[in-house]
C-alpha positions as CSV (number, residue, x, y, z in Angstrom):
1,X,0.0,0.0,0.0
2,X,1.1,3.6,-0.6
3,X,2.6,5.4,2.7
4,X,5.1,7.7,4.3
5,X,7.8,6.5,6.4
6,X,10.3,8.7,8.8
7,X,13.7,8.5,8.2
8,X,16.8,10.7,10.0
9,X,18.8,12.5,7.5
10,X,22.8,12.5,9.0
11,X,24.2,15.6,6.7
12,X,27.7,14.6,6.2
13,X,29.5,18.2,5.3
14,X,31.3,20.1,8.0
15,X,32.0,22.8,5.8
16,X,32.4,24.1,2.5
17,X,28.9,24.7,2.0
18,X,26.4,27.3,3.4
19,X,24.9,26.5,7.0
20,X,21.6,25.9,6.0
21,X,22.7,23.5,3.4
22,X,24.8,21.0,6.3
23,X,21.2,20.5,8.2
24,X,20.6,17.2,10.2
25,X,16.8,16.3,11.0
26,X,14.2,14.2,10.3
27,X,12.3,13.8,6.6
28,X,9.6,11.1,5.0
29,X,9.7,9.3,2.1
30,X,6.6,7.6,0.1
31,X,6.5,4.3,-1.2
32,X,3.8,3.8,-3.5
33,X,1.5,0.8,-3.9
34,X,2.2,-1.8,-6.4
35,X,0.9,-1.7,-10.0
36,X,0.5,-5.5,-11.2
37,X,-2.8,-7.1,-10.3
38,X,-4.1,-3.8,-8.9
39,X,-8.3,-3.5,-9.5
40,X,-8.7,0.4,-10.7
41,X,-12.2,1.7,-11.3
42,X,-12.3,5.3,-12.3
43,X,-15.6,7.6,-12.5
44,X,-17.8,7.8,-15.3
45,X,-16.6,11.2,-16.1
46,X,-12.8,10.5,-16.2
47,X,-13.6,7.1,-17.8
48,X,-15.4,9.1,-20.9
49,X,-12.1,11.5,-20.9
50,X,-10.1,8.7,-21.2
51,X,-12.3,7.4,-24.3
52,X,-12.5,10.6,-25.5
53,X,-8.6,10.7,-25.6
54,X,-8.1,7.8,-27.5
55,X,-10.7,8.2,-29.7
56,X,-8.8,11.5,-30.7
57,X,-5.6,9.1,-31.3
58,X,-6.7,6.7,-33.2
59,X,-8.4,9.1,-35.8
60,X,-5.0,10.6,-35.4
61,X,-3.5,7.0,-36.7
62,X,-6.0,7.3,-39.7
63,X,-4.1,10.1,-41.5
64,X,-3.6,10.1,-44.9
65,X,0.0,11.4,-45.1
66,X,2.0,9.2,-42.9
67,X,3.8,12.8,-42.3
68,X,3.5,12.4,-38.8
69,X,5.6,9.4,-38.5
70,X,8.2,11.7,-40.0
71,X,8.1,14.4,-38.1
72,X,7.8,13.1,-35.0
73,X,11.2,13.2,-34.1
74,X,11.0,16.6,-34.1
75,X,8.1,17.2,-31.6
76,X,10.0,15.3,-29.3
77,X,13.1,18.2,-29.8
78,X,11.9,20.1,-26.8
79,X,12.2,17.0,-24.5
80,X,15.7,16.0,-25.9
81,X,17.2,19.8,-24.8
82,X,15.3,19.1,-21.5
83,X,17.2,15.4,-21.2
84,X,20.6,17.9,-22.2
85,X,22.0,19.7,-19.6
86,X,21.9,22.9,-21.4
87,X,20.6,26.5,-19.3
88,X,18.5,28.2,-21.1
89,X,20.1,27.1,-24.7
90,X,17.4,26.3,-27.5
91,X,19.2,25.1,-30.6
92,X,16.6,25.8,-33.7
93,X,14.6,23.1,-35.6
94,X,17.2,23.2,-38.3
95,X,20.6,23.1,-36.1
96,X,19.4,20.0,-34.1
97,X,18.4,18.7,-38.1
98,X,22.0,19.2,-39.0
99,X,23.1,17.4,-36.0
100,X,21.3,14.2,-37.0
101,X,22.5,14.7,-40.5
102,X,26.5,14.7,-38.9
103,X,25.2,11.5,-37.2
104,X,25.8,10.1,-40.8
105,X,27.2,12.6,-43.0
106,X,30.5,15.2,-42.1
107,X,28.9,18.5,-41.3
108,X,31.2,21.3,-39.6
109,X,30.4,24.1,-37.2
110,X,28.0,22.6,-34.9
111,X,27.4,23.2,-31.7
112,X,27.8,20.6,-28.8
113,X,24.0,21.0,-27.8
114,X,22.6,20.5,-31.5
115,X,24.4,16.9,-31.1
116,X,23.7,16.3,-27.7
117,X,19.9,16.6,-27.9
118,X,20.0,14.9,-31.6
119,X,21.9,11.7,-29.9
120,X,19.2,11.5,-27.4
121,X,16.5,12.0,-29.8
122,X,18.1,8.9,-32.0
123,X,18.3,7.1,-28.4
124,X,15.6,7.7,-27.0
125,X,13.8,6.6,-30.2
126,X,15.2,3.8,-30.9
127,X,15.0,2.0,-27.3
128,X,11.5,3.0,-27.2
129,X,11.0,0.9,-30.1
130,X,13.2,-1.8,-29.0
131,X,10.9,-1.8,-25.8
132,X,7.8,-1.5,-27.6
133,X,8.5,-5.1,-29.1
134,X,9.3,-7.2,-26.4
135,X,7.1,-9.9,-24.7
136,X,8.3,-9.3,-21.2
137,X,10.1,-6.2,-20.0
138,X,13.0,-6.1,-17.3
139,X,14.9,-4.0,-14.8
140,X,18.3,-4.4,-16.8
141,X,16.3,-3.3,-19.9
142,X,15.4,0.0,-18.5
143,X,18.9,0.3,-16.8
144,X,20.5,0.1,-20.7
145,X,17.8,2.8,-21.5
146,X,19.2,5.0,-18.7
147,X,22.9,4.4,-19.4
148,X,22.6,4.9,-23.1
149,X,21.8,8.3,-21.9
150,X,23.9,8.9,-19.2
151,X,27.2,8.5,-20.8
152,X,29.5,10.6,-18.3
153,X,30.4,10.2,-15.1
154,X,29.4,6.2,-14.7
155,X,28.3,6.3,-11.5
156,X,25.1,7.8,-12.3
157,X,24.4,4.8,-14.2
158,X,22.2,1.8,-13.2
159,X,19.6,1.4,-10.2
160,X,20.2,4.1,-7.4
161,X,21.6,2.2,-4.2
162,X,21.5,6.0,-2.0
163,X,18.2,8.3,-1.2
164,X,17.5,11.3,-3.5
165,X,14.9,14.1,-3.3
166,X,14.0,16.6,-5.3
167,X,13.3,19.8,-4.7
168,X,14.8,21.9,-2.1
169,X,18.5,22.0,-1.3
170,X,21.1,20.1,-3.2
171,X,22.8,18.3,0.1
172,X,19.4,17.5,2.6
173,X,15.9,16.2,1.7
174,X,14.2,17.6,4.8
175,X,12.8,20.8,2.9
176,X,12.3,18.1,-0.6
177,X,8.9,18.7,-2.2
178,X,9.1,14.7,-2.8
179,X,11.4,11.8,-1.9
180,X,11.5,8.9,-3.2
181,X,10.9,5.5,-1.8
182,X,14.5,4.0,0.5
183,X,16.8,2.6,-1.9
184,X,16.4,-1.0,-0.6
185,X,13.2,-1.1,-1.9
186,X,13.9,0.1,-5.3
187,X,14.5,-2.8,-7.4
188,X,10.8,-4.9,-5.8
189,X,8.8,-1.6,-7.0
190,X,10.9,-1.9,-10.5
191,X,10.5,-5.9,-10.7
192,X,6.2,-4.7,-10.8
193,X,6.7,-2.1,-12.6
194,X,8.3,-3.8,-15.2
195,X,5.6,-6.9,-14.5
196,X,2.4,-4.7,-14.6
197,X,4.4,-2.6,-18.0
198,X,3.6,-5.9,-19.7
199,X,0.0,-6.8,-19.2
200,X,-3.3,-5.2,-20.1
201,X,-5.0,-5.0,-17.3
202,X,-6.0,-1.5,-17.7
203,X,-6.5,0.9,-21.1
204,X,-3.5,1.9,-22.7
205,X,-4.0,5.4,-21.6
206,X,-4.6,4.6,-18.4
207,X,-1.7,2.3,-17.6
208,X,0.6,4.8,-19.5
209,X,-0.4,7.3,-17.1
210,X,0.1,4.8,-14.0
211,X,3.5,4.2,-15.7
212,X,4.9,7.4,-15.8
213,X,3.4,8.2,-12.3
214,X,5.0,5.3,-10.9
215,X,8.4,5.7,-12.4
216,X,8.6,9.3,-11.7
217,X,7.6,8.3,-8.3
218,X,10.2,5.6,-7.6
219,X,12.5,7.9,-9.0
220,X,14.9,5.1,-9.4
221,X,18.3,6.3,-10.8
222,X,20.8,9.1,-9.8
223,X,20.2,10.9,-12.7
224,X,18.0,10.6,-16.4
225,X,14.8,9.8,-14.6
226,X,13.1,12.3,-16.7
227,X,14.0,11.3,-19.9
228,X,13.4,7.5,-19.0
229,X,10.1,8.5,-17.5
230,X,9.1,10.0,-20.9
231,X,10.2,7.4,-22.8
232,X,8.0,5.0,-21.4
233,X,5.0,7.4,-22.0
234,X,5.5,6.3,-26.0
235,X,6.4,2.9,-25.1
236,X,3.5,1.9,-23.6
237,X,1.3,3.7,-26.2
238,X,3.2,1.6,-28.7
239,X,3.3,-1.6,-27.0
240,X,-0.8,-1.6,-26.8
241,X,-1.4,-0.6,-30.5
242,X,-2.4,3.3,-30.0
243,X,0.6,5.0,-30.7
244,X,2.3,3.0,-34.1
245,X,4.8,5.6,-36.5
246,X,3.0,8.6,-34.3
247,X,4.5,9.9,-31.6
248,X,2.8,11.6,-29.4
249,X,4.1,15.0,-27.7
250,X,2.6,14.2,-24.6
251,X,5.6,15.4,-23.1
252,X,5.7,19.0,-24.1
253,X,1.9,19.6,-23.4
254,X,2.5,18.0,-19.9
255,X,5.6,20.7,-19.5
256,X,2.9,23.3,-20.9
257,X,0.4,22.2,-18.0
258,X,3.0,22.2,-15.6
259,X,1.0,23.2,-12.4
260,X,-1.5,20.4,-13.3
261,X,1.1,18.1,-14.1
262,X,2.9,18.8,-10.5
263,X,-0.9,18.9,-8.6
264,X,-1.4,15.2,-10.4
265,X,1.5,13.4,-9.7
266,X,1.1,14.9,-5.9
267,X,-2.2,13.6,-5.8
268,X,-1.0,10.3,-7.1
269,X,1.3,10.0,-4.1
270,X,-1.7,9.1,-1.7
271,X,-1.6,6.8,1.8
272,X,-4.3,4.0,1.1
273,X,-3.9,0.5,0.2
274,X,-4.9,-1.1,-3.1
275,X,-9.0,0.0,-4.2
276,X,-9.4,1.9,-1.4
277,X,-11.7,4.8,-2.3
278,X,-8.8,7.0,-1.0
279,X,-6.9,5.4,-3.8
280,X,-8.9,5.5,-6.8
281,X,-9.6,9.1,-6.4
282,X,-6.2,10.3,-6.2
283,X,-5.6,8.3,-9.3
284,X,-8.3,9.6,-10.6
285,X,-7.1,13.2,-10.2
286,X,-4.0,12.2,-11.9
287,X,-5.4,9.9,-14.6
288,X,-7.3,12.3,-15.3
289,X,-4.6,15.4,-16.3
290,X,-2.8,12.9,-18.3
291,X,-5.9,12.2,-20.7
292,X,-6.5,15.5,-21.2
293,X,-2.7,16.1,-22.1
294,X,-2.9,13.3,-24.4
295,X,-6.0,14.7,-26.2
296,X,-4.7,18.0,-26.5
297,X,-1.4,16.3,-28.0
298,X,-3.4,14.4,-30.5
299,X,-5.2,17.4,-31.8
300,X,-1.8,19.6,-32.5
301,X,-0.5,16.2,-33.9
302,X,-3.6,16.0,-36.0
303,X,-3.2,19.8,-36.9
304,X,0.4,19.6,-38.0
305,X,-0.5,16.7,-40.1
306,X,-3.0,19.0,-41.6
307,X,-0.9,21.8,-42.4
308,X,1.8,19.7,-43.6
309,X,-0.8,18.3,-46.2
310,X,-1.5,21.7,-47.2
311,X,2.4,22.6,-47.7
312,X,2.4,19.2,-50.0
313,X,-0.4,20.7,-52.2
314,X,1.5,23.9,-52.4
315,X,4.5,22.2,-53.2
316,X,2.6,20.2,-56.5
317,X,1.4,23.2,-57.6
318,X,4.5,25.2,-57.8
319,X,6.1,22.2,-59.2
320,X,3.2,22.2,-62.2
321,X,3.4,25.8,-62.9
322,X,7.2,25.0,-63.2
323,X,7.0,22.2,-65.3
324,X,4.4,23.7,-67.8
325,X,6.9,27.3,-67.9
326,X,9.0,24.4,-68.8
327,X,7.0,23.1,-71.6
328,X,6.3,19.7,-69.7
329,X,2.9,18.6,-69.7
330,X,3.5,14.9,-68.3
331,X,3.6,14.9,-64.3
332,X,6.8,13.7,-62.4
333,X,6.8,10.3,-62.0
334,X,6.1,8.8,-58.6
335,X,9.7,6.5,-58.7
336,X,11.7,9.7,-59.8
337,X,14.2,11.4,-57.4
338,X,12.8,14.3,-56.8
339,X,9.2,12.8,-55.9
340,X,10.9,10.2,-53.7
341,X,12.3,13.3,-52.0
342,X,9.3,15.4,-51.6
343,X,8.0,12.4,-50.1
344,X,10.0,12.2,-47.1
345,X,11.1,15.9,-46.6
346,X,9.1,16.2,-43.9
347,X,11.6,13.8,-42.5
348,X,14.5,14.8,-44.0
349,X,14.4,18.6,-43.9
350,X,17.9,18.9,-44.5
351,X,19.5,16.8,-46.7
352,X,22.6,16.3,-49.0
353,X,23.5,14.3,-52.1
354,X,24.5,11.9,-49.7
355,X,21.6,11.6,-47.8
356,X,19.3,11.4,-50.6
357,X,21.4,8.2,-52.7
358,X,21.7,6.6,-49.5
359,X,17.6,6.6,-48.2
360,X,16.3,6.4,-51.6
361,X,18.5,4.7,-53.9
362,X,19.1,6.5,-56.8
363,X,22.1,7.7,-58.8
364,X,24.5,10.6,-57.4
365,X,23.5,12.7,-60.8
366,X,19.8,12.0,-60.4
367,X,20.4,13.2,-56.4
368,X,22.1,16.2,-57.6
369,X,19.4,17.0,-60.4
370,X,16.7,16.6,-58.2
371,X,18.1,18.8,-55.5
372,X,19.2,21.4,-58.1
373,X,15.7,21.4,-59.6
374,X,13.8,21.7,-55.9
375,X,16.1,24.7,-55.6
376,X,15.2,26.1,-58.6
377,X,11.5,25.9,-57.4
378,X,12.2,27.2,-54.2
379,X,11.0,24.0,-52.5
380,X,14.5,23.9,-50.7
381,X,17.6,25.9,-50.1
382,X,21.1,25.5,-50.5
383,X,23.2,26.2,-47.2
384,X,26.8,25.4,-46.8
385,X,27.7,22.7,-44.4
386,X,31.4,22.9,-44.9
387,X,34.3,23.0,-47.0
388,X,33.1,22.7,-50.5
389,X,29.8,21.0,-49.2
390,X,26.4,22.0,-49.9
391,X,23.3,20.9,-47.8
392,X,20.2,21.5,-49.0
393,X,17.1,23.0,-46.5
394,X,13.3,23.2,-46.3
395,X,12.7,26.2,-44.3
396,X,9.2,25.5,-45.4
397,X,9.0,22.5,-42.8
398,X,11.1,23.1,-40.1
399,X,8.8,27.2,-39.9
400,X,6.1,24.5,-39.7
401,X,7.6,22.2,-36.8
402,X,9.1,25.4,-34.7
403,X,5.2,26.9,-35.1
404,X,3.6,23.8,-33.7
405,X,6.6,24.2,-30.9
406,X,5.7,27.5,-30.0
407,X,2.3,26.7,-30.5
408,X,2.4,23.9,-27.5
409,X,4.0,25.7,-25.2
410,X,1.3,28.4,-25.2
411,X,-0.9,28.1,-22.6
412,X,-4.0,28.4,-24.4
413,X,-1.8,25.9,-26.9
414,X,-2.3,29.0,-29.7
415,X,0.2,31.3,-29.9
416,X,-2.6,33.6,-31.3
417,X,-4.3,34.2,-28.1
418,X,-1.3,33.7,-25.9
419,X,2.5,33.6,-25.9
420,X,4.5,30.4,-24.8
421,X,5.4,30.3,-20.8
422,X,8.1,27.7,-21.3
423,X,11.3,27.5,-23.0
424,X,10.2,27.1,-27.0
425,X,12.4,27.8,-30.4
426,X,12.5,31.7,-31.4
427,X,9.4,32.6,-34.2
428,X,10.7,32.2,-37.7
429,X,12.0,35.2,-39.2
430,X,10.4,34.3,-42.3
């Protein structure tokens, strides 16, 4: 069952640090109740909101485009700079897309945050989807998740065997707006976890919201919680069947609805045993926050897919009026280069000779043509990446991508009607 327990904090510094900081005294830390087998009934009212949510996701899934799938990696930017430890830096849609291009390609002048947040975007991605697959999860699964991330210094790596807080001072947890279960009893509220991660017990939205509550309760490593925390978010989406190419940015509306998100996971923290009615409604309080923050995620999902199926019919027309100033009357083929490229710029909105022989399989003169032509239309721009290298750049989609950004980190999640109140990329200049 969920409770409190007193412990006696024994500060260990004589010195060196301010007097308020080297405190002694007593604190409590929660241990919440297990996940696997628990019996949840929610209201009426928050079971409808959690219908309502995935109703909005699946019609999400229907899309005609597939553009989401491509972009997606892109709406998850925001919590990649957040897994970085960067102050107040923001690296722009198209620095971080450079990045990921270097991750292949030789690309100069780039700054060490553009490739730390694009190696955690590739990580974070692809262990998701490794996770997403797998029959059975298990603790050393999610520690290889953690440690991918947490490269430098070592010892933050793997299953915490020492208390942390957070909040309050760096040295004590007696002033800690929440500590985390003892460290002895880490790995039995990861081995359920990791058990209830795997069944199907409850809807996905509802055991990805238990998930992330749980984890971000347990609090279970020295450092990368946060970004582990999100991860599972997607993976549990995935591994029920909601969430397929999609991914969500649950994350970034959650950061949005930050004083909801901190009042739900504080509700979630509740004394009670297992289908108590103390328990069901503080989950319900919390289960509750995260529907909502998934539906609102669907819906700017569902609007970028929108607008980027308008910029594709802009895109064929300027290519038509182009080919008939041309004298062509025959439309491009559907195997030629530069179609094959229009078709995954969203994806790819940077992109190189290189890049485009190597995804797509065509000749390094009909890369180069292509490119060359798209220029020529003003579909993309040449930028130089180099010595002698020349990148080419859809400003068209990344002013889309940093739009919906800014867009869901507005509080009325419309720039329009009210500015962002978090860290988002600057407006385009464009």
């Amino acid at each position: 069952m969920g409770h409190y327990s007193s412990h006696y904090w024994e500060n260990p510094h004589d010195s060196g640090i301010p007097r308020s900081d080297r405190r002694s005294g007593g604190y409590r830390a929660y241990t919440p109740t297990a996940l696997a087998g628990m019996r949840l009934a929610v209201s009426p009212a928050v079971d409808a909101e959690v219908a309502a949510a995935e109703r909005a996701v699946r019609s999400l899934n229907r899309g005609t485009h597939g553009d989401l799938g491509l972009v997606s990696r892109f709406l998850l930017r925001s919590e990649a700079i957040a897994s970085s430890y960067i102050e107040g830096i923001t690296p722009s849609p198209q620095s971080v897309a450079l990045a990921e291009l270097a991750l292949d390609e030789d690309v100069r002048g780039l700054t060490e945050t553009a490739q730390q947040v694009a190696r955690n975007m590739t990580i974070v991605r692809a262990a998701s989807d490794a996770l997403s697959t797998k029959d059975a999860l298990t603790i050393g699964e999610l520690e290889t998740l953690q440690s991918s991330l947490i490269t430098d210094p070592t010892d933050l790596q793997g299953v915490r065997t020492t208390q942390n807080w957070i909040g309050g001072s760096r040295y004590h947890p007696l002033e800690a707006a929440h500590v985390p279960p003892p460290p002895e009893q880490v790995r039995s509220l990861l081995e359920d976890l990791v058990l209830y991660m795997a069944g199907a017990a409850h809807s996905p939205i509802v055991q990805a919201a238990l998930v992330h509550a749980q984890f971000e309760t347990i609090h279970p490593f020295p450092d990368g919680n946060g970004r582990v925390g999100r991860a599972l978010i997607h993976t549990v989406l995935t591994r029920r069947g909601l969430t397929s190419e999609v991914i969500l940015p649950v994350s970034l509306v959650l950061a949005t609805l930050h004083e909801q998100y901190i009042a739900g996971l504080g509700a979630f923290r509740v004394e009670g045993g297992p289908g108590s009615p103390e328990v069901f409604a503080a989950y319900e309080v919390w289960i509750s926050t995260f529907a909502h923050a998934v539906h609102i995620a669907a819906e700017q999902a569902a609007d970028l897919e929108r607008r980027l199926a308008e910029l594709r019919e802009e895109w064929a027309r300027i290519i038509t009026e182009a080919r008939h100033r041309e004298g062509r009357v025959r439309a491009t083929r559907r195997d030629s280069a530069l179609s094959t490229i229009l078709d995954a710029l969203p994806g790819t909105p940077v992109l190189t000779t290189s890049t485009v022989t190597r995804m797509h399989g065509v000749t390094t003169t009909a890369a180069q043509n292509a490119l060359a032509r798209l220029a020529e239309y003003g579909i993309l721009d040449p930028i130089s990446i180099g010595r002698a290298q020349r990148a080419y750049v859809s400003l068209d989609v990344l002013d889309l991508i940093t739009h919906s950004e800014r867009a869901m980190a507005s509080r009325d999640f419309d720039t329009a009607s009210s500015p962002p109140v978090r860290a988002a990329p600057s407006r385009p200049q464009r």
